[in-house]
C-alpha positions as a Python dict, from the first residue, in 0.01 Angstrom:
ca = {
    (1, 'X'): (0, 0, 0),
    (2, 'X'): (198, 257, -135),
    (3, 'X'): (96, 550, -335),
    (4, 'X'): (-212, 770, -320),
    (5, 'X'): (-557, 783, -240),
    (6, 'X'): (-796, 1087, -345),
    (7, 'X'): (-1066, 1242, -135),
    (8, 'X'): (-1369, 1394, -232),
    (9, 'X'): (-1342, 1612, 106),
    (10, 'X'): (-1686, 1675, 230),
    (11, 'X'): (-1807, 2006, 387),
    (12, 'X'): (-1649, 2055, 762),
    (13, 'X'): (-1360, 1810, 764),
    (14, 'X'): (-1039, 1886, 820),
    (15, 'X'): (-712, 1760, 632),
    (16, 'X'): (-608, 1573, 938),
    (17, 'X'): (-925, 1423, 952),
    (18, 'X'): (-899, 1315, 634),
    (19, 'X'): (-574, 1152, 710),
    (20, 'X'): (-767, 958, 999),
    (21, 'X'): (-1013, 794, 808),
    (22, 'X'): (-783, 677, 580),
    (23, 'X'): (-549, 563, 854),
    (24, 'X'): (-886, 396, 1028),
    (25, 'X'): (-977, 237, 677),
    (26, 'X'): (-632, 67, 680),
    (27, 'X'): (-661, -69, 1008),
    (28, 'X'): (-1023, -188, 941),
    (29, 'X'): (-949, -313, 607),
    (30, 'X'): (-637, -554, 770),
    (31, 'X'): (-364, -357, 563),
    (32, 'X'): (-159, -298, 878),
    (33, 'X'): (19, 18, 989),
    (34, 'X'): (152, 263, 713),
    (35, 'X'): (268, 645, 736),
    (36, 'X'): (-68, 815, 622),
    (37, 'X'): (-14, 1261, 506),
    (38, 'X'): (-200, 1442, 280),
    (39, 'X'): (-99, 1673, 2),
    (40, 'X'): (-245, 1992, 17),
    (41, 'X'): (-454, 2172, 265),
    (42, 'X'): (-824, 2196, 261),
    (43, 'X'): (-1027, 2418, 458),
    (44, 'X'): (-1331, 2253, 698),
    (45, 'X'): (-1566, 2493, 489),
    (46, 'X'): (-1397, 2366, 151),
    (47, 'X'): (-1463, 2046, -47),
    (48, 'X'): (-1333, 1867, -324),
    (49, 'X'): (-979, 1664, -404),
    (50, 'X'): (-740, 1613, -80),
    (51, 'X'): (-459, 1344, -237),
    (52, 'X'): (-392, 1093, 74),
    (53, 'X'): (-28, 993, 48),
    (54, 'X'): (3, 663, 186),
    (55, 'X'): (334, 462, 228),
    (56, 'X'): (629, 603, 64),
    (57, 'X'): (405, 837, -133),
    (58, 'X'): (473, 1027, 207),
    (59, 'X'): (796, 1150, 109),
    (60, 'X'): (595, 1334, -217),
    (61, 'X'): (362, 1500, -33),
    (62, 'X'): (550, 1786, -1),
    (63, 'X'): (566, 1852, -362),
    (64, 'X'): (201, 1844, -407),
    (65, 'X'): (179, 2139, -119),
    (66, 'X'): (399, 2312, -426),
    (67, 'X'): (156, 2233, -706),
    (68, 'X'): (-85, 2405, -880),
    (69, 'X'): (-428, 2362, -780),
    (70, 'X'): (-792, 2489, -957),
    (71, 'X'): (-1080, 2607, -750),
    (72, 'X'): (-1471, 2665, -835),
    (73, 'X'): (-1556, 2947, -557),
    (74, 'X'): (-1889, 3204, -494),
    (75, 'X'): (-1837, 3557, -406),
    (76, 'X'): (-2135, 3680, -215),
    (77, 'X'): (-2122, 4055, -253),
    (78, 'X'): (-2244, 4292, 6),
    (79, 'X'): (-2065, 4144, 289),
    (80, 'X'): (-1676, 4113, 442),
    (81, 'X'): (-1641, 3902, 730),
    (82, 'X'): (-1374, 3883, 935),
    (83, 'X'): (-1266, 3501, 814),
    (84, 'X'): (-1318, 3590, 428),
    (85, 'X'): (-1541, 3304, 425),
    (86, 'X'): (-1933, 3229, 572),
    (87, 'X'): (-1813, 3153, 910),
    (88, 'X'): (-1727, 3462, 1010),
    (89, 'X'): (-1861, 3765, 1145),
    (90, 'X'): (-1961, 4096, 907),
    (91, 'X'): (-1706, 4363, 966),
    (92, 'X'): (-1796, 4556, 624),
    (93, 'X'): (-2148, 4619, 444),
    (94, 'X'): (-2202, 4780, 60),
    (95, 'X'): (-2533, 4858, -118),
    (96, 'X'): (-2311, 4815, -426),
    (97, 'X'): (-2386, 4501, -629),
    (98, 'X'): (-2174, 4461, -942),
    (99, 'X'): (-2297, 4294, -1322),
    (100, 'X'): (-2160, 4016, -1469),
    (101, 'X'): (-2024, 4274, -1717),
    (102, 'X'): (-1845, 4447, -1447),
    (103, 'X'): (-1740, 4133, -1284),
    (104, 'X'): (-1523, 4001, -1645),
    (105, 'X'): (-1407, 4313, -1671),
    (106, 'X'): (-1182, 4318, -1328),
    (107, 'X'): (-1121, 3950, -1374),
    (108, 'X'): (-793, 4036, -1634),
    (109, 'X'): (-647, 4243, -1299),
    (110, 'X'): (-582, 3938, -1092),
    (111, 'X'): (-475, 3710, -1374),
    (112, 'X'): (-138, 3671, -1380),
    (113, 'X'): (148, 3732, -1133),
    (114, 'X'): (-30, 3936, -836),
    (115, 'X'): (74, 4005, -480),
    (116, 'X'): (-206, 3960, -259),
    (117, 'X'): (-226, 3973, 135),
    (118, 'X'): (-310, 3637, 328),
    (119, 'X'): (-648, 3641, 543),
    (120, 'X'): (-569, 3694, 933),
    (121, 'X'): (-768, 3413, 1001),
    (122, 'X'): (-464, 3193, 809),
    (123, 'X'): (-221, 2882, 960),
    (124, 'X'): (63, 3162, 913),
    (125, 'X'): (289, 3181, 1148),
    (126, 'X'): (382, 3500, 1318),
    (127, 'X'): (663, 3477, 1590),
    (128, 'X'): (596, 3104, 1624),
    (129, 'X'): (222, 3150, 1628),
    (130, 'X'): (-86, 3072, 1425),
    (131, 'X'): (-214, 3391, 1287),
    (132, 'X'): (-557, 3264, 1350),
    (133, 'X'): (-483, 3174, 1721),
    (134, 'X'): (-328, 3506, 1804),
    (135, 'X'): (-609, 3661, 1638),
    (136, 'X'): (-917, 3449, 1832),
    (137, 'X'): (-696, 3526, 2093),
    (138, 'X'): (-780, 3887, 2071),
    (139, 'X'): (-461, 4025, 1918),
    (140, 'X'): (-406, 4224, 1573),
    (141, 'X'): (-246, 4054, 1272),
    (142, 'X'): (-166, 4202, 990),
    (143, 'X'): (34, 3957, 729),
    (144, 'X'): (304, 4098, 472),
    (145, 'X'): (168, 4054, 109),
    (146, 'X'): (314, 3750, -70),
    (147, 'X'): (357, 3695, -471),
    (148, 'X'): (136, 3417, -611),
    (149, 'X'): (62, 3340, -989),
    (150, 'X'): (-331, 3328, -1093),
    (151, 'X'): (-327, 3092, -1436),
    (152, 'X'): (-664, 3171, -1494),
    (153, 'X'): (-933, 3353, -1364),
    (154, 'X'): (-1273, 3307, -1532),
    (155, 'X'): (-1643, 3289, -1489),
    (156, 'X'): (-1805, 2940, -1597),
    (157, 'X'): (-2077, 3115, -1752),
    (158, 'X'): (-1801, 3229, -2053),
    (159, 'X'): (-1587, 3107, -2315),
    (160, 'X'): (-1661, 2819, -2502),
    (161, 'X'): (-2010, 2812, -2620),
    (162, 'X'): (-2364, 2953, -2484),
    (163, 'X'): (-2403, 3094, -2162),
    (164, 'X'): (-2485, 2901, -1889),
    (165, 'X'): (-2676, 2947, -1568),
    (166, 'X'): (-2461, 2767, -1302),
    (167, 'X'): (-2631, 2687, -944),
    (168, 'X'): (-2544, 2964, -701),
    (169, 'X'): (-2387, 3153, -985),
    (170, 'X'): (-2649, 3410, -1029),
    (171, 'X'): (-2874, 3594, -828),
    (172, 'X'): (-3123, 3912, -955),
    (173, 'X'): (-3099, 4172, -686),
    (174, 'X'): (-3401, 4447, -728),
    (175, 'X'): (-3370, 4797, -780),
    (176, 'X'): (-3591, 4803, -413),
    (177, 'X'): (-3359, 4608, -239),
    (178, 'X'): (-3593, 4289, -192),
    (179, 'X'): (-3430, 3949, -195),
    (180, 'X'): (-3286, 3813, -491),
    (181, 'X'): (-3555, 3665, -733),
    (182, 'X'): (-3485, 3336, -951),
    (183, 'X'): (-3375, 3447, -1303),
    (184, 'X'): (-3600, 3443, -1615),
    (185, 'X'): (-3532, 3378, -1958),
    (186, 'X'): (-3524, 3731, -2174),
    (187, 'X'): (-3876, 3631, -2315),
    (188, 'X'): (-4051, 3630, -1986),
    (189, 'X'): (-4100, 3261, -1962),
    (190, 'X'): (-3946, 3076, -1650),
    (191, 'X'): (-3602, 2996, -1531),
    (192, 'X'): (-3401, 2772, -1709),
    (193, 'X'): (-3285, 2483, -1519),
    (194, 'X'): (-2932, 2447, -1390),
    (195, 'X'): (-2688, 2335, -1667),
    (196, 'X'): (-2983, 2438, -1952),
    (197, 'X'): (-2785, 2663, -2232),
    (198, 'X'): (-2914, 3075, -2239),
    (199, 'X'): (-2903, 3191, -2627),
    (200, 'X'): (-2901, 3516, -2488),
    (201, 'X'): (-2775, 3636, -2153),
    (202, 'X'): (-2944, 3943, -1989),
    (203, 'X'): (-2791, 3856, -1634),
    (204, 'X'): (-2442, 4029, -1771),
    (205, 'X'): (-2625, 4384, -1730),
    (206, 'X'): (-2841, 4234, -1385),
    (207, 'X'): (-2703, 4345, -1067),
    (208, 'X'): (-2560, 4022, -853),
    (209, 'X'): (-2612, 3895, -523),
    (210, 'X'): (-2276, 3643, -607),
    (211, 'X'): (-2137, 3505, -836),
    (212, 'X'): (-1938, 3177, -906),
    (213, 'X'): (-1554, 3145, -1127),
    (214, 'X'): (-1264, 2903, -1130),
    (215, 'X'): (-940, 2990, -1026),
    (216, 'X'): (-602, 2794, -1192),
    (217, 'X'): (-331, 2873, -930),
    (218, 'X'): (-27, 2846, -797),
    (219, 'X'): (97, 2713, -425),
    (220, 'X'): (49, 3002, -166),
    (221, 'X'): (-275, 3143, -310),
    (222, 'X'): (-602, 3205, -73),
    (223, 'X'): (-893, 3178, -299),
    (224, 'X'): (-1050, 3381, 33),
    (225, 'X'): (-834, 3681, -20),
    (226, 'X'): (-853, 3626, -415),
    (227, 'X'): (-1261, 3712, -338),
    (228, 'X'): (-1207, 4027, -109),
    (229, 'X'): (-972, 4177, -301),
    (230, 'X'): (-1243, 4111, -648),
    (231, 'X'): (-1487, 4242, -462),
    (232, 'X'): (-1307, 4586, -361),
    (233, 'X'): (-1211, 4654, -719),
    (234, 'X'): (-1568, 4629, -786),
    (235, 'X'): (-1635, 4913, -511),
    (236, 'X'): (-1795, 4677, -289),
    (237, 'X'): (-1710, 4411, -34),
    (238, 'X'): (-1729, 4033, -15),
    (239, 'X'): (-1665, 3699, 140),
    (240, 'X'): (-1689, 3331, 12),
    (241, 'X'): (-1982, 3127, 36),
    (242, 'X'): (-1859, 2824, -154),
    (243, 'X'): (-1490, 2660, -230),
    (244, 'X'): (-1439, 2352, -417),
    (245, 'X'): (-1105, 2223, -501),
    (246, 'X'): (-1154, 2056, -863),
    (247, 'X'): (-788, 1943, -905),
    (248, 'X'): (-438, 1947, -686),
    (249, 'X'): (-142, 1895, -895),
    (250, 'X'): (-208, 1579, -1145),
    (251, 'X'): (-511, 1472, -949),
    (252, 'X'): (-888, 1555, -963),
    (253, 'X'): (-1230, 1485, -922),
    (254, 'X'): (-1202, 1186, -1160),
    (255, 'X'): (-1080, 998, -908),
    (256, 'X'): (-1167, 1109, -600),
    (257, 'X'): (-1407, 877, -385),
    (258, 'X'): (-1626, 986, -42),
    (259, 'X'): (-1583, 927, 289),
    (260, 'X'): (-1892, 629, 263),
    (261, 'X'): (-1679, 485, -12),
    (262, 'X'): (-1372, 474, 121),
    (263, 'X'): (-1560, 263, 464),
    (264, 'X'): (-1753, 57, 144),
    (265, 'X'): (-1378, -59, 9),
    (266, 'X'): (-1209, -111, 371),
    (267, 'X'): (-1455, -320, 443),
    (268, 'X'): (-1452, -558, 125),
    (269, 'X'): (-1055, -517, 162),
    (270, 'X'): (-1038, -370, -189),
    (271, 'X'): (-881, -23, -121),
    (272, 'X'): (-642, -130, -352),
    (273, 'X'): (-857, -44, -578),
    (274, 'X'): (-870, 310, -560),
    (275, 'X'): (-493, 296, -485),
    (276, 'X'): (-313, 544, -730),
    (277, 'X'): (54, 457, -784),
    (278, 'X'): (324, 657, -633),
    (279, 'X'): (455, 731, -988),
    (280, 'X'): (98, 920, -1042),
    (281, 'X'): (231, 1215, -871),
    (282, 'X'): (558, 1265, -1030),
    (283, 'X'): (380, 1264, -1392),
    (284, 'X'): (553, 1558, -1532),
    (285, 'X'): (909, 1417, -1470),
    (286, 'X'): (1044, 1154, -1730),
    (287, 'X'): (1139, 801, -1588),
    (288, 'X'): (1480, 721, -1622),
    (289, 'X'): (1534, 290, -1648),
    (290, 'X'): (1780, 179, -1429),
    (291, 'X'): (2004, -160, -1442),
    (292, 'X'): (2044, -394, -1145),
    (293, 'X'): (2372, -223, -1015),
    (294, 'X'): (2260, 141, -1060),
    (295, 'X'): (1963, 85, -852),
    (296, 'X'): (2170, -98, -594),
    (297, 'X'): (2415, 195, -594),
    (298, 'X'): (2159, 461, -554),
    (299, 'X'): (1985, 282, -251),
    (300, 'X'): (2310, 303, -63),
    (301, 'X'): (2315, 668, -151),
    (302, 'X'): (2609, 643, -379),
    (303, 'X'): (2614, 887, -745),
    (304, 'X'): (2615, 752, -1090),
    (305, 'X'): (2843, 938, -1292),
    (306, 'X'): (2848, 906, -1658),
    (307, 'X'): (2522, 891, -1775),
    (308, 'X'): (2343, 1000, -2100),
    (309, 'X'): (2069, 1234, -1953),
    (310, 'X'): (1983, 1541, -1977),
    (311, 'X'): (2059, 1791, -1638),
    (312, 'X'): (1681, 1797, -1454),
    (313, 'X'): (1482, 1563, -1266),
    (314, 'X'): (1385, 1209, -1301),
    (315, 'X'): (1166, 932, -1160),
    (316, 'X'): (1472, 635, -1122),
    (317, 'X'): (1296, 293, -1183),
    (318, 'X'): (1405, -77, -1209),
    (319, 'X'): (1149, -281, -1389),
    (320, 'X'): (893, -44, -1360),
    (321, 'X'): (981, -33, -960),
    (322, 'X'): (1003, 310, -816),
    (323, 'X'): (1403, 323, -643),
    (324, 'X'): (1428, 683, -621),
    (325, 'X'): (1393, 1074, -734),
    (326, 'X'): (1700, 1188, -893),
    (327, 'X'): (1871, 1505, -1023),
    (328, 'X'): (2132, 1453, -1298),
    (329, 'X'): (2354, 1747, -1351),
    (330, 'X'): (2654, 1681, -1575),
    (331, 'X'): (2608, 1365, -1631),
    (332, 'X'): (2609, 1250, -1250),
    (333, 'X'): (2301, 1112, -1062),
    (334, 'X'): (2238, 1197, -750),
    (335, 'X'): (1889, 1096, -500),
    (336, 'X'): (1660, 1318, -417),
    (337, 'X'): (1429, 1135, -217),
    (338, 'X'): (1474, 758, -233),
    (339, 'X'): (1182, 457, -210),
    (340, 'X'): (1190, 163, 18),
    (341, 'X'): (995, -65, -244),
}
């Protein structure tokens, strides 16, 4: 049991709790003890993929916290809490409710290389502190601004094909100020249902409660912060209502199983499976073949010198058997992070 296993993180569990119901589906399954970490953080009031590194996959998890992720996420104007998110308190009201219009037109500002500023409420640390514990705690934190890359920044309503009314994604607000109605088609007849194509779209001139986009980005980025700052160069104020994590380095939704299905497979002792090889999460780097005596040498930590590769990294195999992450410069091998397999 050594490689990866991807959760479909339900709505208020943690990471670590996702590690310990893997680790618990190991021990009920009869698999025995293995090091169990996950590769990526994921809010309690975010769902979607959270890989599970189990076995030697372990020593990998480190460079899926360094991976690209994409998020869907809902911006509910109108409101800032204190968290950036729906379980926090309002510190910040606006009448102002932007259009869909308005909304694509900020969008190309936070594409790209940004610097944005990290929520308070954050697992930060400040002088050997959690900046959300020092700030439940009653003190002030105010985190330096950090550079992060945004891939791609767009509304799922746009770009290839016919508008589309996405759940959550739209909301009328009236010029009176009374809660949002449904939407309506342009001719008057009723709402589309979700998924159903719109040959026209009068919602990008509509006024929005919220609205929902997908974010490609790099490590570092807080989708929660991505959402205030969206909102304030729409001259109003927000916070996030919904986060979903669609994909986390090479993995997504494709193969990411529930909590009830994960129990389901322990129990029939088939996690196996669902078990994604180790090799899965190094799919960008080429393999490099190894003989019999270069694999032996590179488990005992020796360097191969001489070979025909080009200066990068590679995933070292013997017979399709992981033995190792390597970096060849000049011709030399050297391991980055070895397998016990």
């Amino acid at each position: 049991m050594h490689g990866w296993i991807i959760l479909d993180k339900p709505l208020g569990l943690g990471s670590t709790q996702g590690v310990s119901a893997v680790k618990r589906a190991l021990r009920s399954g009869g698999y025995g003890k293995f090091k169990v970490g996950h590769g990526g953080t994921l809010d309690p009031l975010a769902t979607g993929v959270l890989p599970i590194a189990i076995g030697e996959a372990t020593k990998l998890a480190g460079r899926m916290l360094d991976s690209d992720k994409i998020y869907d996420f809902t911006v509910m104007f109108g409101v800032q809490t204190d968290t950036l998110d729906a379980e926090g308190v309002s510190i910040a009201t606006s009448d102002v409710r932007p259009t869909l219009a308005a909304v694509e037109a900020v969008l190309a500002q936070f594409t790209g290389p940004i610097s944005q500023v990290p929520p308070a409420y954050s697992a930060l640390k400040v002088d050997g502190e959690r900046a959300y514990d020092l700030v439940r705690a009653g003190h002030e934190v105010v985190l330096a601004s950090r550079n992060v890359t945004i891939h791609s920044l767009s509304s799922p309503v746009r770009g290839g094909g016919p508008a589309q009314l996405v759940e959550g994604g739209f909301r009328e607000r009236s010029a009176g100020g009374e809660p949002p109605s449904p939407p309506v088609q342009a001719d008057g007849g009723p709402p589309p249902r979700v998924g159903e194509e719109l040959q026209d779209a009068p919602l990008s001139h509509t006024s929005l409660e919220e609205v929902t986009l997908t974010a490609h980005v790099s490590k570092g980025t807080y989708i929660r912060s991505l959402a205030r700052d969206i909102a304030l160069a729409l001259g109003t104020v927000g916070h996030v209502t919904m986060l979903r994590r669609t994909k986390a380095g090479p993995f997504d939704l494709t193969s990411a199983i529930s909590l009830d299905k994960l129990d389901e497979l322990a129990r029939g002792n088939a996690l196996e499976d669902v078990l994604l090889p180790l090799r899965v999460a190094l799919d960008d780097i080429p393999a490099l073949s190894l003989t019999p005596g270069q694999a032996g040498a590179l488990r005992q930590g020796r360097i191969l010198a001489g070979i025909a590769a080009d200066d990068g990294q590679y995933f070292a195999e013997l017979d399709a058997v992981p033995v190792a992450l390597v970096e060849v410069k000049d011709g030399d091998v050297r391991v980055v992070r070895g397998f016990n397999l």
